[in-house]
MDTraj code that builds the backbone (N, CA, C; nanometers):
import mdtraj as md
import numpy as np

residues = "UNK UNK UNK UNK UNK UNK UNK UNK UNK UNK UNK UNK UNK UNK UNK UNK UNK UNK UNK UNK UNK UNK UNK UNK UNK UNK UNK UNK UNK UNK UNK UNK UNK UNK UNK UNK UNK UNK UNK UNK UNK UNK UNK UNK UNK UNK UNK UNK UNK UNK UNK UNK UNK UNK UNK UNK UNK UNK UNK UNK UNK UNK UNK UNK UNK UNK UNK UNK UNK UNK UNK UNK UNK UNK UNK UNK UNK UNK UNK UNK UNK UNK UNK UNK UNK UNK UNK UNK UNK UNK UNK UNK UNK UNK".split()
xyz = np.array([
    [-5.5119, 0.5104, 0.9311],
    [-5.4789, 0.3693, 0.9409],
    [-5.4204, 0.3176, 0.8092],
    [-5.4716, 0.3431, 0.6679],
    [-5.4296, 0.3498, 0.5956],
    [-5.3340, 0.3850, 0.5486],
    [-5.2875, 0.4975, 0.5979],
    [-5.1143, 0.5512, 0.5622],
    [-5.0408, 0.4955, 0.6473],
    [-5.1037, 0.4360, 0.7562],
    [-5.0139, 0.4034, 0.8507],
    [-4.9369, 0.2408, 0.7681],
    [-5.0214, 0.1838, 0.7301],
    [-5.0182, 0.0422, 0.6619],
    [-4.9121, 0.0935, 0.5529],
    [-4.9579, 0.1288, 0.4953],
    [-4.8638, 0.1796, 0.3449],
    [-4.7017, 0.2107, 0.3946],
    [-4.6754, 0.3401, 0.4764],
    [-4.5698, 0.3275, 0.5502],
    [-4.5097, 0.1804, 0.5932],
    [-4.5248, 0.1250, 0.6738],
    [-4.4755, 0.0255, 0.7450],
    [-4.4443, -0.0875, 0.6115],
    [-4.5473, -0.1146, 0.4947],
    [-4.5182, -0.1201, 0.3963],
    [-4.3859, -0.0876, 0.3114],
    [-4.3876, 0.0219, 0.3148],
    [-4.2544, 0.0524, 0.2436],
    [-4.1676, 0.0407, 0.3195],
    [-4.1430, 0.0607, 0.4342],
    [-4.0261, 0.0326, 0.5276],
    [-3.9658, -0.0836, 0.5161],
    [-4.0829, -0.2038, 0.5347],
    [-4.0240, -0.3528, 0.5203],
    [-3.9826, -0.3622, 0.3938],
    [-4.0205, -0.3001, 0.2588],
    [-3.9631, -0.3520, 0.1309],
    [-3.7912, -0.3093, 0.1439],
    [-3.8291, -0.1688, 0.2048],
    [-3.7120, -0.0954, 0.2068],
    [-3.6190, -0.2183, 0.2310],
    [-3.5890, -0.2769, 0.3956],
    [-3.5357, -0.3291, 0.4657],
    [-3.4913, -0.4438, 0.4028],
    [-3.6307, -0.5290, 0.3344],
    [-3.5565, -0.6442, 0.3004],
    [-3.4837, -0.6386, 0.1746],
    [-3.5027, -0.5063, 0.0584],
    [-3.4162, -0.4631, -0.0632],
    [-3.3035, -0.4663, 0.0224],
    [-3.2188, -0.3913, 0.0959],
    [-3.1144, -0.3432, 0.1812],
    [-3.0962, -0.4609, 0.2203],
    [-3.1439, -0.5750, 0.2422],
    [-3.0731, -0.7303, 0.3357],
    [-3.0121, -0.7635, 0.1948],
    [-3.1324, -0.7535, 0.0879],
    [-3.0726, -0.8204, -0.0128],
    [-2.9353, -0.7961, -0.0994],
    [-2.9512, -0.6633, -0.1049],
    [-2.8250, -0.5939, -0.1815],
    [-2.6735, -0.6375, -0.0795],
    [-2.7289, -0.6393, 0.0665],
    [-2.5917, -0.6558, 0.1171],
    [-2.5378, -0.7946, 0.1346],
    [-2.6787, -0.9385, 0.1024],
    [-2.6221, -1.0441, 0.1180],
    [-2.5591, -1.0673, -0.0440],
    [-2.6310, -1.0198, -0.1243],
    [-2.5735, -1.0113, -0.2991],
    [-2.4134, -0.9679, -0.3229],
    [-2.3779, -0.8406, -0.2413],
    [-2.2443, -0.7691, -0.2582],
    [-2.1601, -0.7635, -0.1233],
    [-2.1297, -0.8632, -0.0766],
    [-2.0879, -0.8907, 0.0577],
    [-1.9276, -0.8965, 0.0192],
    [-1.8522, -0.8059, 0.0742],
    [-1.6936, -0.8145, 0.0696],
    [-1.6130, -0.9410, 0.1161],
    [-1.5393, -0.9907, 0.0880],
    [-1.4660, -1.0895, 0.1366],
    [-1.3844, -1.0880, 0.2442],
    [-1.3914, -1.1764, 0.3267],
    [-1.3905, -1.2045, 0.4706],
    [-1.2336, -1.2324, 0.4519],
    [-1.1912, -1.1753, 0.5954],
    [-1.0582, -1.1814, 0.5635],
    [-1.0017, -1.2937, 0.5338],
    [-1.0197, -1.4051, 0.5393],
    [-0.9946, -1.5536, 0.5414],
    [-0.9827, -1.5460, 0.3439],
    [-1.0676, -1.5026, 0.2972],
    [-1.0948, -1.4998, 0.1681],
    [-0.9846, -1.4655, 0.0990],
    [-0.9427, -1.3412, 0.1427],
    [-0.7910, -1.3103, 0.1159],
    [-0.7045, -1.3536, 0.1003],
    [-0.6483, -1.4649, 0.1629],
    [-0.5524, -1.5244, 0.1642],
    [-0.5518, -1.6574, 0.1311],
    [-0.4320, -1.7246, 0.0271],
    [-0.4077, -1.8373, 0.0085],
    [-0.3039, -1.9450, 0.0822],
    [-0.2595, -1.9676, 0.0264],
    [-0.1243, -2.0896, 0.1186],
    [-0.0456, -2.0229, -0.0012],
    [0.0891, -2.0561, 0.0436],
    [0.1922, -2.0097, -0.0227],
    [0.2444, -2.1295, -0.0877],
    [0.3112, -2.0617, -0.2427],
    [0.3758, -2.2413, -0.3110],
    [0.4993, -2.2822, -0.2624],
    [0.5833, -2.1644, -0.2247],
    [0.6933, -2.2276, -0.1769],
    [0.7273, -2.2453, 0.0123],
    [0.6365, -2.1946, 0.1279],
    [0.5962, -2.2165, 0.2544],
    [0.4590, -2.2631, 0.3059],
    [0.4193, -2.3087, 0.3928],
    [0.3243, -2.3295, 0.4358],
    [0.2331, -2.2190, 0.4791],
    [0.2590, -2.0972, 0.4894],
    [0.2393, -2.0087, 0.5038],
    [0.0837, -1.9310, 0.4583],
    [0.0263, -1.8414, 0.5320],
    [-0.0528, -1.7985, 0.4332],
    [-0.0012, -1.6677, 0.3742],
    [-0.0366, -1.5973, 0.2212],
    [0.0074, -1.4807, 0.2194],
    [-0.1252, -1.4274, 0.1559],
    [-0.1356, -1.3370, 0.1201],
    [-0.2958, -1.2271, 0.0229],
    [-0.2629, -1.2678, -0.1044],
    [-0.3935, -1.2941, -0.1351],
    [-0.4154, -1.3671, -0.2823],
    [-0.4165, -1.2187, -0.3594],
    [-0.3118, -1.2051, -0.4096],
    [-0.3181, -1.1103, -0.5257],
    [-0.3760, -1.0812, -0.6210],
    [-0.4319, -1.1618, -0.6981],
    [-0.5484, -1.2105, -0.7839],
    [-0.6655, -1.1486, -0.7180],
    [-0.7548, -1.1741, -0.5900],
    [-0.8250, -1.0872, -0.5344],
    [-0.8269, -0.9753, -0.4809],
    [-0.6784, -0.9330, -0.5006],
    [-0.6531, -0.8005, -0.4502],
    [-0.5912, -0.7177, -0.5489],
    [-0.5944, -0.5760, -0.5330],
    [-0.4929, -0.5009, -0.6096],
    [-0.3382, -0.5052, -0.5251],
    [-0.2047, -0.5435, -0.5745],
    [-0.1040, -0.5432, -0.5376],
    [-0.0228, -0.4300, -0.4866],
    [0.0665, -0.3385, -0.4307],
    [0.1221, -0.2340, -0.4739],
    [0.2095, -0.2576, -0.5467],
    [0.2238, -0.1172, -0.6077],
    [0.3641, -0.1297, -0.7264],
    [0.4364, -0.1895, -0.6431],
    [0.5698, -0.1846, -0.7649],
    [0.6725, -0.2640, -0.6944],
    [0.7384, -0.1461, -0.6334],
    [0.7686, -0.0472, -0.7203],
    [0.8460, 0.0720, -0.6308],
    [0.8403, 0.0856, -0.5443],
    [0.6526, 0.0782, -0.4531],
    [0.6819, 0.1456, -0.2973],
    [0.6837, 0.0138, -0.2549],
    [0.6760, -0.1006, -0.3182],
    [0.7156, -0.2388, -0.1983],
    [0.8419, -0.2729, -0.1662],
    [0.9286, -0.2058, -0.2891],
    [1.0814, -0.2122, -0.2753],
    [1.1540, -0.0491, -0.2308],
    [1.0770, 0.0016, -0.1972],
    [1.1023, 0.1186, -0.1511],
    [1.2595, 0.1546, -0.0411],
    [1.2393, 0.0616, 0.0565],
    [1.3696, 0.0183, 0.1407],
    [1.4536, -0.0033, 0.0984],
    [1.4614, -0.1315, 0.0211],
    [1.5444, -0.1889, -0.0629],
    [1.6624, -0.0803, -0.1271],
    [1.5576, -0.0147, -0.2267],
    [1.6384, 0.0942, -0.3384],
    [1.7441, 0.1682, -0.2771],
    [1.6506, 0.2974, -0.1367],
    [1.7680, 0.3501, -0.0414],
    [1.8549, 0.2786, 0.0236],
    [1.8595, 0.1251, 0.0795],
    [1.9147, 0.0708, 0.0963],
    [2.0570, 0.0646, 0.0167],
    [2.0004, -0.0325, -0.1178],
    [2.1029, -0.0154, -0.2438],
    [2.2014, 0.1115, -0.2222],
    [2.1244, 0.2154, -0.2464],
    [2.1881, 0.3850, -0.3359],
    [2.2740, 0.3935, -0.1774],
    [2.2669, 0.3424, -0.0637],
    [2.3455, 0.4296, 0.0380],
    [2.4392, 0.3259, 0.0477],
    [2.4120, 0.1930, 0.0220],
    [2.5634, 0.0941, 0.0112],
    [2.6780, 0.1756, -0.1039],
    [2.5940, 0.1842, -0.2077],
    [2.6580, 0.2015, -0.3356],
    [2.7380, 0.3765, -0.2890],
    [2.7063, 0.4874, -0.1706],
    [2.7443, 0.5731, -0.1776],
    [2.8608, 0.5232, -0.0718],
    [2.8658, 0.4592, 0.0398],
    [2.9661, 0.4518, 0.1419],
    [3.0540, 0.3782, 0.0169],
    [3.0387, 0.2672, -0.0566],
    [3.1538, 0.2154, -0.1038],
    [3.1865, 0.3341, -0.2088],
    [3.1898, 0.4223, -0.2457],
    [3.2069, 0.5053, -0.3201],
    [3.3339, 0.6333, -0.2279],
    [3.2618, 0.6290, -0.1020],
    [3.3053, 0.7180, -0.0211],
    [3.4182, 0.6391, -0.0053],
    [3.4470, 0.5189, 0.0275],
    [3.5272, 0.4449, 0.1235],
    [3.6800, 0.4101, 0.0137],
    [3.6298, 0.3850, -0.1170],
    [3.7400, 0.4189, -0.2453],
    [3.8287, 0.4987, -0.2602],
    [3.6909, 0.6413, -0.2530],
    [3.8002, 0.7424, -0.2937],
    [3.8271, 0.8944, -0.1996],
    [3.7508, 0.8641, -0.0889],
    [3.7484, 0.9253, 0.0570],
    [3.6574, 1.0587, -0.0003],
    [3.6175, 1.1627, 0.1005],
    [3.4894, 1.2214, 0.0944],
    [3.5567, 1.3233, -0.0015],
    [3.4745, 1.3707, -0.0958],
    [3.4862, 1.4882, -0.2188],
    [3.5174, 1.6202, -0.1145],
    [3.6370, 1.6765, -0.1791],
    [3.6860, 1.8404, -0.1327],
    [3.6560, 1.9139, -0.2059],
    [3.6332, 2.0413, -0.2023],
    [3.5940, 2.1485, -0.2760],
    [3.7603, 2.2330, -0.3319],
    [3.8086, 2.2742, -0.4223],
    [3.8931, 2.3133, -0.4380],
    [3.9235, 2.4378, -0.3449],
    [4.0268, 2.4840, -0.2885],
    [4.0441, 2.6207, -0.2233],
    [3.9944, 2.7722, -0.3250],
    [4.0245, 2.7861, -0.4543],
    [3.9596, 2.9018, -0.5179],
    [3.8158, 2.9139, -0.5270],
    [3.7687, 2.7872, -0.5114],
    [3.6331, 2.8170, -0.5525],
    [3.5571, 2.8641, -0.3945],
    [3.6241, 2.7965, -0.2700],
    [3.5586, 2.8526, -0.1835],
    [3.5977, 2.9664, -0.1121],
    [3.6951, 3.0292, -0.1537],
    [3.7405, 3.1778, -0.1300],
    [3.6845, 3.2393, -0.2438],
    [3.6418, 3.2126, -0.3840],
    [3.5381, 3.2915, -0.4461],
    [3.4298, 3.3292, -0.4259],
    [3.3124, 3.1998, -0.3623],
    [3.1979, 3.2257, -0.2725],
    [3.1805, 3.2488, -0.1552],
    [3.2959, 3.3338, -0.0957],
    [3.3114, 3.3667, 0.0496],
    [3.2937, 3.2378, 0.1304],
    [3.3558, 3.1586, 0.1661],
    [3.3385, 3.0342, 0.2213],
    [3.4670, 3.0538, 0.3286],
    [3.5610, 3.1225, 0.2899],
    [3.6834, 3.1550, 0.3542],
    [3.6640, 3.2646, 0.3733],
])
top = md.Topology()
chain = top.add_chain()
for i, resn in enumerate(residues, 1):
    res = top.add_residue(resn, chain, resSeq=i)
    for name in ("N", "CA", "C"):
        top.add_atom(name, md.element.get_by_symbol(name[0]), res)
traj = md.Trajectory(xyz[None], top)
């Protein structure tokens, strides 16, 4: 009866340590996340409470975007690069 008490004992400390730690370190609710925006009404993720991603992979699109404009107008200038005829009858190409 005695161990039985002691058990049930520690269980409840257990339980209410464990309520406590999780009402103490409780993550922020998604609402928490997010602010109003300064220039829309909008909401967007408060950055400040969050870690951001770089900019690289947020502009990730963007860049290939850029580099494949910048290659068609390149292409479209000076029309697609030829290989000279000696060099590809040197590497068996012909």
């Amino acid at each position: 009866m005695r161990l039985e008490k002691f058990r049930k004992f520690q269980n409840n400390t257990r339980i209410f340590r464990q309520r406590h730690v999780d009402s103490t370190h409780t993550r922020p609710s998604a609402i928490q996340w997010l602010r109003q925006s300064h220039y829309t009404h909008d909401m967007i993720i408060d950055e400040d409470r969050s870690m951001p991603l770089p900019t690289f992979i947020r502009t990730g699109d963007s860049y290939f975007a850029e580099k494949e404009h910048h290659l068609n107008s390149m292409v479209k200038a000076k029309g697609l690069p030829t290989l000279p005829y000696p060099w590809l009858k040197l590497n068996g190409f012909i």
